[in-house]
FIFI-964714 format. One line per field, with one value per residue: residue in one letter; x, y negated, z negated of N, C-alpha, C, CB in turn. Coordinates in nm, 4 decimals, padded with zeros to 6 digits, always signed. Atoms other than C-alpha are relative to their C-alpha. Glycine has a CB too. Example, Ala and Ser with C-alpha at 12.3 -4.5 7.8 and 13.67 -1.06 7.14 Angstrom:
2
code A	S
nc1 +00.0890	-00.0820
nc2 +00.1190	+00.1190
nc3 +00.0000	+00.0060
cac1 +01.2300	+01.3670
cac2 +00.4500	+00.1060
cac3 -00.7800	-00.7140
cc1 +00.0900	-00.0770
cc2 -00.1200	-00.1090
cc3 +00.0000	-00.0730
cbc1 -00.0992	+00.0414
cbc2 -00.0027	-00.0462
cbc3 -00.1246	+00.1415
# end
This chain:
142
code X	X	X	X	X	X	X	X	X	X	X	X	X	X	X	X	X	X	X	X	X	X	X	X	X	X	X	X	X	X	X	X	X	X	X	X	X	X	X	X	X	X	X	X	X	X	X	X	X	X	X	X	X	X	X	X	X	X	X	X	X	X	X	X	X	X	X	X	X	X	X	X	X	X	X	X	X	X	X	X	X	X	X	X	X	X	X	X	X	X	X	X	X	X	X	X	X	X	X	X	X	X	X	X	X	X	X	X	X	X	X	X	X	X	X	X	X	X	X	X	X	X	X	X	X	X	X	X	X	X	X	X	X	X	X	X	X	X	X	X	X	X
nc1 -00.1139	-00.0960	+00.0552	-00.0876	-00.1681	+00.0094	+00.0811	-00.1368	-00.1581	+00.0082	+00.0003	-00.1444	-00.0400	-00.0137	-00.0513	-00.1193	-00.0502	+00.0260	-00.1220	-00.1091	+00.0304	+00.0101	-00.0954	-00.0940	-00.1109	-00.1026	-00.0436	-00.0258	+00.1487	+00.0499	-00.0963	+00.0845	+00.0823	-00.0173	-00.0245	+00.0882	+00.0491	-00.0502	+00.0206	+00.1144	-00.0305	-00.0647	+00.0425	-00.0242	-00.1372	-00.1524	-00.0960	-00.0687	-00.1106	+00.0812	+00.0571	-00.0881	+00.0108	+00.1225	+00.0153	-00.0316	+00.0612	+00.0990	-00.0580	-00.1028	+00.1080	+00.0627	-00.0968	-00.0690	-00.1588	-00.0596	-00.0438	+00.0906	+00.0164	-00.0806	+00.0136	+00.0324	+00.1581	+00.1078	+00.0182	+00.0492	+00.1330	+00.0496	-00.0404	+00.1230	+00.1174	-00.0466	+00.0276	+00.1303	+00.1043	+00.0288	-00.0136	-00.0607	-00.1432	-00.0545	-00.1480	+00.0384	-00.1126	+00.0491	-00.0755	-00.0917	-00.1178	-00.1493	-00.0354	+00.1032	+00.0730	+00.0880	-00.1057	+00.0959	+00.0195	+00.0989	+00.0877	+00.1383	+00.1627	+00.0689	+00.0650	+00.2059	+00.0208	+00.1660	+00.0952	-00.0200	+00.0445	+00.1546	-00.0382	-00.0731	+00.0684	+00.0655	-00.1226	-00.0489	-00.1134	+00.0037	+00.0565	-00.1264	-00.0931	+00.0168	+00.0427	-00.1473	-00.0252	+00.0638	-00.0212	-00.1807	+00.0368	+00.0816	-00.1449	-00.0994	+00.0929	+00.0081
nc2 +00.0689	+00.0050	+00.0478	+00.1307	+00.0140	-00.0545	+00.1380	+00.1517	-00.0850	-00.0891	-00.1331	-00.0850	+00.0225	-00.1015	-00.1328	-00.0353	+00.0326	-00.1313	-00.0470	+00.0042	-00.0206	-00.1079	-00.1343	-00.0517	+00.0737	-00.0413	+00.0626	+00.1269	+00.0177	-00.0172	+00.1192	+00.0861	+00.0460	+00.0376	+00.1964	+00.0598	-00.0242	+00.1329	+00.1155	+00.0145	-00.0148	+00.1048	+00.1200	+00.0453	+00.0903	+00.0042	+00.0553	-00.1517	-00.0275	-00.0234	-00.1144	-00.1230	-00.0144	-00.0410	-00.0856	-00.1137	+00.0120	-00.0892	-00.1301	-00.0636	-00.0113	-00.1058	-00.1504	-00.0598	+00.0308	+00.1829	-00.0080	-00.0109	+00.1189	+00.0248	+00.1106	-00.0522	-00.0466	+00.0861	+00.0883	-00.1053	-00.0476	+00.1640	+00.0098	-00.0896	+00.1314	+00.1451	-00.0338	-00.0795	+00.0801	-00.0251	+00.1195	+00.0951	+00.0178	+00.1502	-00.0017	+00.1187	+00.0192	-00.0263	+00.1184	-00.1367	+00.0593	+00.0025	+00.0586	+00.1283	+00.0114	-00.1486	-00.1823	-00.0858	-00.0960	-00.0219	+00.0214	-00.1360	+00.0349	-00.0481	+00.0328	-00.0249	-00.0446	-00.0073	-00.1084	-00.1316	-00.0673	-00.0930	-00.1252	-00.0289	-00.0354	-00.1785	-00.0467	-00.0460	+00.0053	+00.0888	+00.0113	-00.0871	+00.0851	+00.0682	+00.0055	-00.0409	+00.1507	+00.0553	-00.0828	+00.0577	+00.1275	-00.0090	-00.0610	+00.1177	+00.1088	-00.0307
nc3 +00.0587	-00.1324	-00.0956	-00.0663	-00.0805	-00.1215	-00.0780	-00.0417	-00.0438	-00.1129	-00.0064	+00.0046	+00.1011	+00.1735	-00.0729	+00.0162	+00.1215	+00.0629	-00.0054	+00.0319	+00.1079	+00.0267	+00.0011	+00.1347	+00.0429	-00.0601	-00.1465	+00.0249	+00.0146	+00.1207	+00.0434	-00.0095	+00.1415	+00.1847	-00.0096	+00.0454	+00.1369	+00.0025	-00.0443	+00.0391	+00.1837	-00.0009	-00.0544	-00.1304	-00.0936	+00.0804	-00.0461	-00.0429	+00.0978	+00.1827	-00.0439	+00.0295	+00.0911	+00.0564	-00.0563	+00.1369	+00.1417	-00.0538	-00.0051	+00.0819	+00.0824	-00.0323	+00.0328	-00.1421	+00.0544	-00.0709	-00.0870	-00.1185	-00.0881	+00.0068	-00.0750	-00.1339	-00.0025	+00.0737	-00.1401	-00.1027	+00.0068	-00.0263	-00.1254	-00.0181	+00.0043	-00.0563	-00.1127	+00.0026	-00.0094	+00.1165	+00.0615	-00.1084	-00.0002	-00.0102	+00.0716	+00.1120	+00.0871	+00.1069	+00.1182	+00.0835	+00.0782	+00.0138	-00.1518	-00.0331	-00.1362	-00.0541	-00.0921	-00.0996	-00.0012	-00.0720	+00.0885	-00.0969	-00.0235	-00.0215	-00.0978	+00.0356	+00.1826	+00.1204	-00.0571	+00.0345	+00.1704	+00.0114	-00.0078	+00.0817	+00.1402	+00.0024	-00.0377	+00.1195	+00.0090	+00.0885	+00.1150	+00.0438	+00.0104	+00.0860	+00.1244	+00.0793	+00.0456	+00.1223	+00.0960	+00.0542	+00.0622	+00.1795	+00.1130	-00.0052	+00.0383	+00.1509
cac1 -08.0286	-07.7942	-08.0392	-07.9002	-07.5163	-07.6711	-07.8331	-07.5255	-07.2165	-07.3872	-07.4828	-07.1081	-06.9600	-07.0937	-07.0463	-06.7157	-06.6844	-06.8713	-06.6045	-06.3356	-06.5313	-06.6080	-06.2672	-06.0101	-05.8024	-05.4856	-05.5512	-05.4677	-05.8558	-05.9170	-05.6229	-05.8273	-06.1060	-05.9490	-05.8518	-06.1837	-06.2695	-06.0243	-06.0751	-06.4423	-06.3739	-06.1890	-06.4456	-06.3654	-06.0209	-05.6388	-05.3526	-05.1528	-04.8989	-05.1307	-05.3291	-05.0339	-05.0753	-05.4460	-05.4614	-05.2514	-05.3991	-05.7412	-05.5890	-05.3835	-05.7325	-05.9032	-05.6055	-05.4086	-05.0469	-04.8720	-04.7169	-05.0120	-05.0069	-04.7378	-04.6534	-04.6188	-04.9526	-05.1634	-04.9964	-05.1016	-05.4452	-05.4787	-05.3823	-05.6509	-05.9399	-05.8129	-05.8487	-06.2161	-06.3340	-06.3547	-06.1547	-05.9843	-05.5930	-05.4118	-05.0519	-05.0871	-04.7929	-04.9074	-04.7949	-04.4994	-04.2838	-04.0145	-04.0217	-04.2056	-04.2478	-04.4477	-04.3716	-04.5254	-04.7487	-05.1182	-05.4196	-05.6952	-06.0850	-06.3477	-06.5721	-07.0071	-06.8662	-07.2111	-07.3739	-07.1090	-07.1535	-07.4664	-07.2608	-07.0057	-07.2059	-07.3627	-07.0105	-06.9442	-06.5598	-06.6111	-06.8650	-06.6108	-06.3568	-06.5580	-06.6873	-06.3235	-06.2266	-06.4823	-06.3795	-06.0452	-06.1354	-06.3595	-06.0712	-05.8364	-06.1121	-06.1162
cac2 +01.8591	+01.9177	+01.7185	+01.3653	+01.4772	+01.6929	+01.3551	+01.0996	+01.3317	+01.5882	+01.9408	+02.0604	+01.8678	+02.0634	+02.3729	+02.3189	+02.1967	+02.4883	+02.6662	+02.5405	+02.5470	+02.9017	+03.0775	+03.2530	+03.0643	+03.1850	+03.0368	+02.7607	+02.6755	+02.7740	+02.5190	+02.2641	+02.3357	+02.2914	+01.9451	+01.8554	+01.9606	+01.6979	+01.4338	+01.5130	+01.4805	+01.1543	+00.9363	+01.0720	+00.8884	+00.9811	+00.9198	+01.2779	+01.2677	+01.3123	+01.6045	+01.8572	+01.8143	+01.8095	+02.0493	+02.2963	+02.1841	+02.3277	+02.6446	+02.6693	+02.6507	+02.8959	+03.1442	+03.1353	+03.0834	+02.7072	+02.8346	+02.8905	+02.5948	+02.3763	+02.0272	+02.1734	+02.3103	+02.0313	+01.7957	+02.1195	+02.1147	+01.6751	+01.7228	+01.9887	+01.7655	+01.4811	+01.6637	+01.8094	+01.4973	+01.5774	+01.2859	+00.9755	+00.9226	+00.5659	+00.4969	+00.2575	+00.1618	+00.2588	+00.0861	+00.2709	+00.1474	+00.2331	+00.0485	-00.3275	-00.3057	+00.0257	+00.3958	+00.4733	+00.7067	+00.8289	+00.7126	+01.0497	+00.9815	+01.1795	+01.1374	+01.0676	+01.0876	+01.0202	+01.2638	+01.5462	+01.5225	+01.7356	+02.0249	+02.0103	+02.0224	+02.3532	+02.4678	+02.7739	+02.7600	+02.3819	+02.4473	+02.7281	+02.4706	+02.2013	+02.3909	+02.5587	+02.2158	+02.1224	+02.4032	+02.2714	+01.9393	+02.0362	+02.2523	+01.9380	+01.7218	+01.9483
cac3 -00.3789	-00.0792	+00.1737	+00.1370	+00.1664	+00.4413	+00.6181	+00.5551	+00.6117	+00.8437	+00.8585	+00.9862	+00.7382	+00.4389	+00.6368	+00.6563	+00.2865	+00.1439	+00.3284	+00.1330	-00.2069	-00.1627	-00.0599	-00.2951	-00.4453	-00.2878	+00.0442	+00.1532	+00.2073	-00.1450	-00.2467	-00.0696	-00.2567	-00.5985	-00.4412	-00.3864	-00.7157	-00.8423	-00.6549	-00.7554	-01.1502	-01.0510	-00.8915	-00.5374	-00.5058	-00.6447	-00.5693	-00.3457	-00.6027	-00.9171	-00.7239	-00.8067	-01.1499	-01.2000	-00.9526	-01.2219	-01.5104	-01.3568	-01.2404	-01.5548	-01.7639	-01.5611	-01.6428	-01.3085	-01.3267	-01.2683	-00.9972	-00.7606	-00.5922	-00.5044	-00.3745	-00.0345	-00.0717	-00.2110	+00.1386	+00.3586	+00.2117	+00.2094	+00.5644	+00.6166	+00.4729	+00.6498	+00.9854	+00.8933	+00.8248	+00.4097	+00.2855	+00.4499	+00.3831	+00.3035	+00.2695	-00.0188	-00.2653	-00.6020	-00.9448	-01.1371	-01.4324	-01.2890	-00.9604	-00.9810	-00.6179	-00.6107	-00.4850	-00.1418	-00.1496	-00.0311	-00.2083	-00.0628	-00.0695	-00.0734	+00.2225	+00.1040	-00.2846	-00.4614	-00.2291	-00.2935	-00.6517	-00.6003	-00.4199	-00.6964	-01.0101	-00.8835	-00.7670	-00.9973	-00.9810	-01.1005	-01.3896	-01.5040	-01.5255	-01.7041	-01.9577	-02.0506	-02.0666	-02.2606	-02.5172	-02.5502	-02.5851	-02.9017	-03.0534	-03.0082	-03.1699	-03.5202
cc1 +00.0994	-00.0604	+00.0614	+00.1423	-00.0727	-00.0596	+00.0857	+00.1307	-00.0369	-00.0108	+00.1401	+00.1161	-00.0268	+00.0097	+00.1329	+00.0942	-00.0372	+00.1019	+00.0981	-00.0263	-00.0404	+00.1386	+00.0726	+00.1291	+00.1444	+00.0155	+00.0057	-00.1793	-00.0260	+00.0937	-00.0718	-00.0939	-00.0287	+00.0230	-00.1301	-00.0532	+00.0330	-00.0356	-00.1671	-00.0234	+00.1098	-00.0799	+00.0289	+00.1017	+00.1144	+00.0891	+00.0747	+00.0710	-00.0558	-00.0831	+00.0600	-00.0521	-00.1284	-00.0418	+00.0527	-00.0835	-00.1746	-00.0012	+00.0508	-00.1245	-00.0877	+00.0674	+00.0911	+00.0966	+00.0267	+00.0338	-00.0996	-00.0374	+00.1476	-00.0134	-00.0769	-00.1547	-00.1051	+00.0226	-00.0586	-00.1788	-00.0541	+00.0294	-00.1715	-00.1579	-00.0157	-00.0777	-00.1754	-00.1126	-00.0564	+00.0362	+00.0617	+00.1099	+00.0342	+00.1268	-00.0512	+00.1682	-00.0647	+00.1097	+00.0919	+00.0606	+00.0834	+00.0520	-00.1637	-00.0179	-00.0869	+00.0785	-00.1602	-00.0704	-00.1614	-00.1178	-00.1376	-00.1040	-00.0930	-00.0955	-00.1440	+00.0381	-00.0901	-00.0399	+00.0976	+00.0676	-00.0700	+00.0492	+00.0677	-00.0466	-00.0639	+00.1376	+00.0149	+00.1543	-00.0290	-00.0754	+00.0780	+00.0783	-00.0364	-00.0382	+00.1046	+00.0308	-00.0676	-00.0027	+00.1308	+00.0490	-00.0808	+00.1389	+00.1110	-00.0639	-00.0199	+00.0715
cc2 -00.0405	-00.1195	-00.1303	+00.0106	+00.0384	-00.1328	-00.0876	+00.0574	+00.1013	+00.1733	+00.1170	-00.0180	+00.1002	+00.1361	+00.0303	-00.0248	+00.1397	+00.0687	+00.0204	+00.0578	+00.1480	+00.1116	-00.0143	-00.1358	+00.0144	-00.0490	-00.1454	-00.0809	-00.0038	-00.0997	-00.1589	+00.0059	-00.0103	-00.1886	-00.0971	-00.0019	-00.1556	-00.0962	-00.0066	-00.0622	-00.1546	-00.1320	-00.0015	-00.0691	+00.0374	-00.0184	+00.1657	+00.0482	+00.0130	+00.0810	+00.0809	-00.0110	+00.0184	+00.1197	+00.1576	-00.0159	+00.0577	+00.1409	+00.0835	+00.0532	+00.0583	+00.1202	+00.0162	-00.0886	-00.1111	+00.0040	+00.0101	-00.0664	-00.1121	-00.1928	-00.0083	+00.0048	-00.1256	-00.1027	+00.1239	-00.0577	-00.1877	-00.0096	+00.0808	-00.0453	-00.0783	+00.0187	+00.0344	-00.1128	-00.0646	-00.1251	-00.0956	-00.0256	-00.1047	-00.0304	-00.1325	-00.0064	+00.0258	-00.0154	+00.1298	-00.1208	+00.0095	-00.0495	-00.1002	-00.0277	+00.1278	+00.0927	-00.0190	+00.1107	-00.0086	-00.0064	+00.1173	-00.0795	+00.1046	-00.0705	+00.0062	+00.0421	+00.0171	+00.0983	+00.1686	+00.0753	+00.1054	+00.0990	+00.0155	+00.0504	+00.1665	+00.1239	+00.1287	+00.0234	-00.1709	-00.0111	+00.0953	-00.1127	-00.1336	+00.0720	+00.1011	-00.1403	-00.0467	+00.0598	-00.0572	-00.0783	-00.0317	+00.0393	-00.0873	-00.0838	+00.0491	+00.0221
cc3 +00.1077	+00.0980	+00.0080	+00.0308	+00.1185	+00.0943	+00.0322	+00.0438	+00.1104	-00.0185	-00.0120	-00.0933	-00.1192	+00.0117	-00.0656	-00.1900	-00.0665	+00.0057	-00.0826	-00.1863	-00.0242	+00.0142	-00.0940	+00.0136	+00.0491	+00.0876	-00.0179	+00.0358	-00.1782	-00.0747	+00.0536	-00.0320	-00.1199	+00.0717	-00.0111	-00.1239	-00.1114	-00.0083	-00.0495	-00.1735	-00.0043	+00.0858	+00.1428	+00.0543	-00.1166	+00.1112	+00.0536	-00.0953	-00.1328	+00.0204	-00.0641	-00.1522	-00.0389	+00.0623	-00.0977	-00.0820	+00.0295	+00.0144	-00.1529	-00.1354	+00.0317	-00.0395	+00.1296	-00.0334	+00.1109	+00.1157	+00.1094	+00.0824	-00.0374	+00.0719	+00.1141	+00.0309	-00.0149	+00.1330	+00.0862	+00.0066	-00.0066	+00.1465	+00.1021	+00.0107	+00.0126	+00.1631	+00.0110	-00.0551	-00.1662	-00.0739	+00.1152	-00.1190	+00.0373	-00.0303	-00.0527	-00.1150	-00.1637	-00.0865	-00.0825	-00.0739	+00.0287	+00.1425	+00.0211	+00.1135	+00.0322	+00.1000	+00.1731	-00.0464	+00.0669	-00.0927	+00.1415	-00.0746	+00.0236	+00.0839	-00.0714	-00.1658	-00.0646	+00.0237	-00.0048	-00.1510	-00.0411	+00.0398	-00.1359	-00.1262	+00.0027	+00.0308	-00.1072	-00.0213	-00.1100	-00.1485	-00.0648	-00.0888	-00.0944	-00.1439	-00.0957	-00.0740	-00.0915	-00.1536	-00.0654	-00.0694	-00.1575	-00.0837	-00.0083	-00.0985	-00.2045	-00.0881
cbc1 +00.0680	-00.0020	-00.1348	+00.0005	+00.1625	-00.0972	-00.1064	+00.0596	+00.0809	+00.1250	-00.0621	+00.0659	-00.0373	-00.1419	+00.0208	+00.0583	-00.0628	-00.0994	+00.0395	+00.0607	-00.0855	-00.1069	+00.0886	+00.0861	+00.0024	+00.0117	-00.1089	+00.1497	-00.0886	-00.0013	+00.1710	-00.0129	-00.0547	+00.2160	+00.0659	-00.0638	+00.0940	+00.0427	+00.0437	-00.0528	+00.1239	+00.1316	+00.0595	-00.0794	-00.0248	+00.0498	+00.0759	+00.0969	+00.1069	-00.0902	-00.0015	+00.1893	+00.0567	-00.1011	+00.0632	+00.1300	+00.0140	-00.0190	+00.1238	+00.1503	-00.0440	-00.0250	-00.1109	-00.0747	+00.1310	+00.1405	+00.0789	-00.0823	-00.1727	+00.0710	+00.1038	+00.0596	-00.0307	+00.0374	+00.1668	+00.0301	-00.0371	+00.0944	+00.1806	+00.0052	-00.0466	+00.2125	+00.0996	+00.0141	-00.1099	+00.0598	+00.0888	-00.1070	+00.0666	-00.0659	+00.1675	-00.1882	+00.0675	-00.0644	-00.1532	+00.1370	+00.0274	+00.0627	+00.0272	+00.0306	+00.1092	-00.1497	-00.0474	+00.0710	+00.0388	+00.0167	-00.0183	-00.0081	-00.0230	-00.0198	+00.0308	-00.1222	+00.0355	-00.1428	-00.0477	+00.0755	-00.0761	-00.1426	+00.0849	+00.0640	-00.1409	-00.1454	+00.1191	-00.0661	+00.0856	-00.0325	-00.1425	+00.1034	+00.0338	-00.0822	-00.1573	+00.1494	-00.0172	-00.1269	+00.0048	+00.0775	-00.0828	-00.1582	+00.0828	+00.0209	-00.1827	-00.0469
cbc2 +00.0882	+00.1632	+00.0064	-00.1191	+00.1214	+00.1397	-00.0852	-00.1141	+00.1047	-00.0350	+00.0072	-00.0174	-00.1105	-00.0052	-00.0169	-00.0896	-00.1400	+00.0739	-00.0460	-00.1570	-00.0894	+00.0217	+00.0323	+00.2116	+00.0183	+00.0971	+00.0336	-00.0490	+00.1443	+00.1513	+00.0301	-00.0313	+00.0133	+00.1126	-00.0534	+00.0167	+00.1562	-00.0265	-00.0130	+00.1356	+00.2088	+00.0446	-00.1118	-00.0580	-00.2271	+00.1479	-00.1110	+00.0042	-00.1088	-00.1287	+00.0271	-00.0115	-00.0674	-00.0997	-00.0451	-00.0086	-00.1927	-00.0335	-00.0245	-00.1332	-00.0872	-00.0031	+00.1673	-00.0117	+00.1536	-00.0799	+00.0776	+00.0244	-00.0791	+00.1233	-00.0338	+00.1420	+00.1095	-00.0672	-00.0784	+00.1959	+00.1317	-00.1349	+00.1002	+00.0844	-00.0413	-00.0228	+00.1140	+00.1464	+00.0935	+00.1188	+00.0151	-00.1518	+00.0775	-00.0860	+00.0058	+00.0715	-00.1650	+00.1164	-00.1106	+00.1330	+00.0189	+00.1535	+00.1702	-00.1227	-00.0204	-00.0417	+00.3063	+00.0557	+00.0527	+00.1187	-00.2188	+00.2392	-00.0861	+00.0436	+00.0871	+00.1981	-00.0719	-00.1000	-00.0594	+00.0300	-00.0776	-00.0334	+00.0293	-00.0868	-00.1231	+00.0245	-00.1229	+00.1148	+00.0152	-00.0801	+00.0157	+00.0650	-00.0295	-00.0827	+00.0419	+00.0497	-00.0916	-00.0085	+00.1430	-00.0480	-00.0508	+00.1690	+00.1478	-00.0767	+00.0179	+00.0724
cbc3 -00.1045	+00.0909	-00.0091	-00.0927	-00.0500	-00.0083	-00.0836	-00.1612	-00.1465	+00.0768	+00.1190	+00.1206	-00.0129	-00.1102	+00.1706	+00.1301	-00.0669	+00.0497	+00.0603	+00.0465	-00.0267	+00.0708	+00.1149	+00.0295	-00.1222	+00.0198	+00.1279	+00.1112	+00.0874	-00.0477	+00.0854	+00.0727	-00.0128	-00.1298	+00.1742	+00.0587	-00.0574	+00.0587	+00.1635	+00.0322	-00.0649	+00.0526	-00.0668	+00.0277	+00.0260	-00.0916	-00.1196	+00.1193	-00.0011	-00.0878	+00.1265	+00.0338	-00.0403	+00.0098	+00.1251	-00.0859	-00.0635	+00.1035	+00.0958	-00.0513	-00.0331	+00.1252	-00.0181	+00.1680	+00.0072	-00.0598	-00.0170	-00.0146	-00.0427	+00.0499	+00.0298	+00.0132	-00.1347	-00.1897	+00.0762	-00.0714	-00.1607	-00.0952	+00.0067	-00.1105	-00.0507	+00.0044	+00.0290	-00.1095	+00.0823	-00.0420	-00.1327	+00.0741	+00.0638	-00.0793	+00.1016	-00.1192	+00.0292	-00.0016	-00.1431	+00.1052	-00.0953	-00.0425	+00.1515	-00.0459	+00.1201	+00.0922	-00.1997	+00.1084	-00.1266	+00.0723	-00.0497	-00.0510	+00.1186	-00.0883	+00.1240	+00.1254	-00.0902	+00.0121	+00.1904	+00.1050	-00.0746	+00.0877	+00.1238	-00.0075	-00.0278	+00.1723	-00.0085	-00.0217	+00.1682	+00.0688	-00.0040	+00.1459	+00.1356	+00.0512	+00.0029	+00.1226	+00.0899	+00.0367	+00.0510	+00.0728	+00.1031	-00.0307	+00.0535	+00.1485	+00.1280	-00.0242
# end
């Protein structure tokens, strides 16, 4: 499954991603790999400023309190997977109602998206997380 990320992104690459997808949640590693998570469940691209929030709303549906991650945290850890190669970082102006010229801000990327669909899906922090979600989403639905 792994072999084509491992071919187009590189051996040290998924090294270092595993990395992030395996530590505790507390660190700031483990904060970058709820981001990828994210950005994974989004097509590989958001916007920095709409991380924080999905980034809770993940956490908050595993059972871990809102507070566990923070702005701060979520630029630490887009800074982190910027440097390692994980995503690529764009200052882009992104559309707001409340400013017809757009807000600055940072449209992140996942680096080999298609190909690290295939880590993610086996991820067990992420299948956790979808299939809460997907509980929720029923009990909303009846």
């Amino acid at each position: 499954v792994m072999v084509n990320y491992v071919y187009r992104v590189g051996r040290d690459a998924l090294k270092k991603l595993l990395e992030f997808l395996k530590a505790i949640p507390e660190s700031t590693e483990g904060i970058a790999g709820d981001a990828i998570r994210v950005l994974g469940l989004f097509y590989g691209v958001l916007w920095q400023s709409e991380l924080l929030s999905e980034m809770i709303a993940l956490r908050v549906t595993l059972g871990e309190p809102e507070e566990s991650v923070s702005f701060r945290d979520v630029e630490r850890a887009v800074k982190m997977l910027e440097e390692r190669g994980i995503v690529s970082v764009e200052d882009r102006l992104r559309a707001s109602l409340s400013n017809v010229r757009g807000v600055p801000d940072k449209l992140v990327k996942l680096v080999g998206y298609p190909e690290l669909l295939k880590v993610l899906v086996v991820d067990e922090r992420m299948q956790r997380y979808l299939i809460a979600r997907r509980g929720i989403l029923r009990r909303g639905n009846s």
